[in-house]
C-alpha positions in Angstrom: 15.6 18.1 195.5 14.6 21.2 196.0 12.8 22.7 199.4 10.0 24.3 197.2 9.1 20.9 195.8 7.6 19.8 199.1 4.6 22.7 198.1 3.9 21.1 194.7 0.8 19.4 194.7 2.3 16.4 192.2 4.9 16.0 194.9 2.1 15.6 197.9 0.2 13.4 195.7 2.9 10.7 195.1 4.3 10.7 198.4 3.8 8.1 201.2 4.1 10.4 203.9 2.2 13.1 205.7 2.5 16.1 203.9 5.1 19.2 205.5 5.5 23.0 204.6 8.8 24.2 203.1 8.1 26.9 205.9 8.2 23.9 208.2 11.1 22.2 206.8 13.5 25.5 207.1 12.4 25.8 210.4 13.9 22.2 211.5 16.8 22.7 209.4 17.5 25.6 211.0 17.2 24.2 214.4 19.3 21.1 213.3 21.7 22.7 212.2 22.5 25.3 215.3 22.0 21.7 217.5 24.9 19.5 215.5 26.8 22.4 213.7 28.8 22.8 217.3 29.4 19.2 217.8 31.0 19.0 214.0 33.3 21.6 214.8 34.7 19.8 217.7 35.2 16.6 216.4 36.7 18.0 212.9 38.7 20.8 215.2 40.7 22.7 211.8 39.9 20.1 209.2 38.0 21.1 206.6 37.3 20.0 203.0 35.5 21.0 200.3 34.1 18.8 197.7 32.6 19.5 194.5 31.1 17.5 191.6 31.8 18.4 188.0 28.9 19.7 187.1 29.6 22.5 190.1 33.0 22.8 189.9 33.3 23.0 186.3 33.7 27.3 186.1 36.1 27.1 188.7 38.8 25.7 186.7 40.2 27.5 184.0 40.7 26.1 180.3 44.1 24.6 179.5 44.8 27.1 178.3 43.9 29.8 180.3 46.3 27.6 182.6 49.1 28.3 180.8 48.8 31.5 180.5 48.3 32.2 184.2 51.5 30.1 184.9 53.5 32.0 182.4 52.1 35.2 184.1 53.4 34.0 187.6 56.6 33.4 186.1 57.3 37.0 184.2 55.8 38.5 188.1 58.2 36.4 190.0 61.1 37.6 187.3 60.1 41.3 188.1 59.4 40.7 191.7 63.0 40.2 191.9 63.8 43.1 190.0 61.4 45.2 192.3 63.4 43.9 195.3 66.9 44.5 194.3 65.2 48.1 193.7 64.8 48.6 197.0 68.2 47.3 198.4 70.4 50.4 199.6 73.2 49.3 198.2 72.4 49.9 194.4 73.2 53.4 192.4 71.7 55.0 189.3 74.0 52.9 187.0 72.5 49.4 188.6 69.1 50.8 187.9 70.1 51.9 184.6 71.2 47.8 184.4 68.1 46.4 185.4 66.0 48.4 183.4 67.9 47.7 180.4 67.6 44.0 181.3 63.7 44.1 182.3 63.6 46.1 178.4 65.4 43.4 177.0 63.1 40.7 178.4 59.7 42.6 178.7 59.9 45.0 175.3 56.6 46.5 176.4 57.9 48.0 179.0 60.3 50.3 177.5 58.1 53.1 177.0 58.1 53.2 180.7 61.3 52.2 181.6 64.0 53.7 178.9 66.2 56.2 179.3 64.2 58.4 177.0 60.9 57.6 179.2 58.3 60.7 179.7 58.8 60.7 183.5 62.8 61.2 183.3 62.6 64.2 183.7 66.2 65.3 182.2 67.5 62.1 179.9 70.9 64.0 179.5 71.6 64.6 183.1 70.4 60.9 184.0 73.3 59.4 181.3 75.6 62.0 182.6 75.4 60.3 186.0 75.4 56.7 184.6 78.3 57.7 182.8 80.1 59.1 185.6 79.1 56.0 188.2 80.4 53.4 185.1 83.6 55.8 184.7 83.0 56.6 180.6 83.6 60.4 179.2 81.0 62.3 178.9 79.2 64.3 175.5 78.7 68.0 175.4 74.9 67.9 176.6 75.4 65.5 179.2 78.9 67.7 180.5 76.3 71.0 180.4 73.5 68.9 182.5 76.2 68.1 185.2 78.5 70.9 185.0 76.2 73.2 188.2 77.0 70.2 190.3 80.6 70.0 190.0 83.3 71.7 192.4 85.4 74.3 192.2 88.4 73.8 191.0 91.9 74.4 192.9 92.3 77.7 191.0 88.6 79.1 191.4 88.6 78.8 195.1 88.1 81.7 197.1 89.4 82.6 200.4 86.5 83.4 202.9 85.7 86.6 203.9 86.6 87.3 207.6 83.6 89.1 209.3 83.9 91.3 212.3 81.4 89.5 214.8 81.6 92.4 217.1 80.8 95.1 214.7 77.8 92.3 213.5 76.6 92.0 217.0 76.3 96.3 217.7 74.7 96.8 214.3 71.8 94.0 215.4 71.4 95.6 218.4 71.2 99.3 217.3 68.4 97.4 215.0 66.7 96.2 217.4 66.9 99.3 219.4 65.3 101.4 216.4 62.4 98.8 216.4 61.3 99.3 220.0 
């Protein structure tokens, strides 16, 4: 029942007792409950539980099929949860993430607009396959040998010898600088 019912005038009239204010009632509830509240606490300790009827509790569950839904959701996040943590291992190269992405493609196809080769945030697609490529050990096409070819060495021919340089004549030119300066 309701603490506002105790104000009706219906109520008063078909009760056997002396009437009471809701005013009055929150008051003694209040103080009730700050008097056995503490005692509660010690003699449940942690224990707690929560019960609802089904008229209540009735929102808080979801539909069957929301259900399976949810559960089919926790199972694609745990999939890509693992994905995400083999990501972070140190021991992976571009060619394992080339892998995994190709798998998550293959099992999730909305995610390939993200996650291809092709994607908008690769920022050189040629480079990328020229490095997957060279990690897997395949040949390479012309645009992917042109996106690689400023980070290759020289070759044993194209080496130059170093130039030797004169540290003492270095040294008396920085200090005849210097000297100008002052």
């Amino acid at each position: 029942m309701a603490l506002s019912e105790v104000d009706d005038p219906m109520t008063r009239a078909l009760a056997a007792i002396k009437p009471v204010s809701s005013k009055t009632l929150v008051k003694y509830m209040r103080h009730v409950a700050s008097k056995v509240g503490p005692r509660i606490s010690t003699d449940m300790g942690n224990q707690f539980g929560l019960m609802f009827d089904g008229w209540t509790s009735e929102d808080l569950l979801p539909r069957p099929s929301t259900h399976r839904q949810i559960v089919q959701l926790v199972t694609n996040l745990e999939a890509l949860d693992s994905v995400c943590v083999r990501l972070q291992s140190e021991e992976g190269n571009l060619a394992d993430v080339r892998l995994l992405f190709d798998a998550v493609i293959a099992k999730f196809p909305a995610t390939a607009h993200h996650l291809s080769p092709s994607a908008q945030i690769v920022h050189s697609p040629a480079f990328e396959s020229a490095v997957v490529k060279l990690l897997s050990d395949r040949s390479l096409i012309s645009d992917e040998e042109e996106a690689v070819a400023q980070f290759a060495g020289p070759t044993d021919s194209a080496q130059e010898t170093p130039k030797k340089v004169d540290l003492r004549r270095k040294l008396c030119v920085m200090q005849s600088d210097l000297a100008w300066q002052l």
